[in-house]
N, C-alpha and C positions, 0 to 999 in steps of 0.2 A: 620506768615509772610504774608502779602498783596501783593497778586500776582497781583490783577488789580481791577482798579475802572473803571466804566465804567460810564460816565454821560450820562444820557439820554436826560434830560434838564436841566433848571436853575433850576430844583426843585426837581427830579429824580435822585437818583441815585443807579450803584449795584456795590458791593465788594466783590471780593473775594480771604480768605485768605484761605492758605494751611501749612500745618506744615511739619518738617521731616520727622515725626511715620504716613502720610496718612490721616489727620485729614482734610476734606474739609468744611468751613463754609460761608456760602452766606449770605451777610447782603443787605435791602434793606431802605437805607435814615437811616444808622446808625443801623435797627432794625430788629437782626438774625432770617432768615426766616428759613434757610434750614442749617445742620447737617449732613455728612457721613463721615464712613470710609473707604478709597481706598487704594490701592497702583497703580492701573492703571489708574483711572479717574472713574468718576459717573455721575450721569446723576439727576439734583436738580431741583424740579419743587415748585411753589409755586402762590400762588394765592394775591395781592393788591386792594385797593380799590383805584383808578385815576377819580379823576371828579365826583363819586360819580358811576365811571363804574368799573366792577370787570372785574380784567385784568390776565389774567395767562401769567408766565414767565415759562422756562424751561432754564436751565444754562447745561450745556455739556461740563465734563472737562475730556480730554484724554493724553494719553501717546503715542506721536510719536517718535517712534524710531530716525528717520531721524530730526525730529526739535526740538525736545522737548516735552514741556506744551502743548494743544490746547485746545481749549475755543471758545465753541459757545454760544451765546445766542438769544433766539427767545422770540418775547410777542405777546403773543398770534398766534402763530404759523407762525407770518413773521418774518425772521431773520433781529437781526439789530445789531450782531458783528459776523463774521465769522472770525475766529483766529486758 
């Protein structure tokens, strides 16, 4: 199930689906980067090529008790969804 897309631009984009059994998969512009098993959230890093510049992302997917889901994500160590 796709818990969230996140556009970054008109040409960027990240997904991420999660399943019942804990299954977390990060897809980046359609094309699966990162794979885990959780039941509490994980923590998915992965590396693209943008512009011809190698960009690292890191996705952060936890269990709050109090809200739910939460969902960070940073490229290259600025964040640009805190959720």
């Amino acid at each position: 199930m796709k818990y969230l897309t996140l556009n970054i631009d008109n040409t960027k984009s990240i997904e991420i689906h999660n399943s019942l059994l804990g299954k977390e998969t990060i897809f980046y512009n359609g094309e699966q980067v990162s794979q885990k098993k959780s039941i509490f959230g994980a923590t998915h890093e992965f590396e693209v090529l943008e512009n011809g510049k190698e960009v690292k992302y890191k996705v952060e997917i936890g269990l709050r008790f109090s809200v739910g889901v939460s969902c960070n994500i940073y490229r290259n160590e600025d964040p640009i969804l805190l959720f």
